[in-house]
N, C-alpha and C positions, 0 to 999 in steps of 0.2 A: 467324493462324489455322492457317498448316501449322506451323507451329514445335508450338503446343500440340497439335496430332493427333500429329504425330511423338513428344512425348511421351506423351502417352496410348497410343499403337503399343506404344512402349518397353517401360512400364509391364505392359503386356500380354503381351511378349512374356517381361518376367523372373518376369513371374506364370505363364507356362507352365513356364520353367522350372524352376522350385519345384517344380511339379510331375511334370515328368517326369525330372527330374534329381536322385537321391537323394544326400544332401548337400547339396544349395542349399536353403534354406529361408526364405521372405518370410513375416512375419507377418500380412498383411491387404493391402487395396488401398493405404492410404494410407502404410503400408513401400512397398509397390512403388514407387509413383509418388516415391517420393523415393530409393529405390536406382537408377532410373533415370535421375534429374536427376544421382544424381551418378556415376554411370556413364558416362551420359555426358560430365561437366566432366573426369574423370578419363582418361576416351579421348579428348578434344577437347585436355589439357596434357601432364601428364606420359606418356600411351600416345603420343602425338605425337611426342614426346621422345627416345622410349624408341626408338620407329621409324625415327627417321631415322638415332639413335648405329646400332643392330642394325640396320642397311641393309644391307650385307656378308654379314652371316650370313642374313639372311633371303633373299637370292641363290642363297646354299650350299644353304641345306636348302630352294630351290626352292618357301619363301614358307610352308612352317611354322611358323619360327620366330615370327609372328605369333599363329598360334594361342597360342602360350606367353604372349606379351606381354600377350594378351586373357585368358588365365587371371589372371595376376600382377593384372592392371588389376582383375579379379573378386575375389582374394582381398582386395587394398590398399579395395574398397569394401566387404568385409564387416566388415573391421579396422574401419572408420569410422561404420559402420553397424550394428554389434551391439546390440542380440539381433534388431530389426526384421528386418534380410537378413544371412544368413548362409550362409556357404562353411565346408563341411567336408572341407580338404584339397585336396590339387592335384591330384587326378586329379575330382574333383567338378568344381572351376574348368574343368578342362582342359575337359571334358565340355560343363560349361554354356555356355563361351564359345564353342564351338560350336552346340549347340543355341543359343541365344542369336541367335547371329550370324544362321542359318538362319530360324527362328521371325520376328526383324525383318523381315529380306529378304521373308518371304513375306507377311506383315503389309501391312507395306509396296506390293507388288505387289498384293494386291488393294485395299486400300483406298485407295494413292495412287498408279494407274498411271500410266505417264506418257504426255504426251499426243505425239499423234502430229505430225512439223514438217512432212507436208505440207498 
């Protein structure tokens, strides 16, 4: 049951940034929810991947260089997912996968806060 809220979270949150992110663009709900599924497969392998080779450098530049990787991860899902979700350009990516990243996080925080261990 959290697995699929988390996705529906997701889903929501790349449907915000459609909209506040010009250049990203989701055609409907059900683009979403599948830009999101593979969003996330693609942050769960290959962005994994990618993180551990660019460990070094994401050091150097003090843990930026992730933002970049979470663009790339954005643009390589619009490649695969055209016309439904779509990235125009790497400073849109750049953008979104901020937004993005934020938008879950707070998604996330009110709808699945976590519970307290004492």
């Amino acid at each position: 049951m959290r697995l699929l809220l988390n996705w529906i979270l997701s889903a929501v949150a790349v449907w915000v940034v459609a909209h506040l992110v010009s250049g990203v663009y989701v055609s409907g709900w059900k683009s979403a929810l599948i830009a999101a599924l593979v969003i996330g497969f693609i942050n769960a392998t290959i962005g994994l991947v990618l993180k551990v080779i660019t460990f070094p450098l994401t050091l150097v530049t003090l843990g930026l260089f992730w933002l970049v990787i979470n663009a790339l991860m954005l643009e390589l899902a619009s490649a695969l997912l055209s016309p439904g979700f779509q990235v125009h350009g790497f400073l849109a990516a750049f953008l979104g996968a901020i937004v993005l990243s934020l938008v879950n996080m707070l998604l996330k925080g009110i709808v699945m806060p976590k519970k307290d261990s004492n």
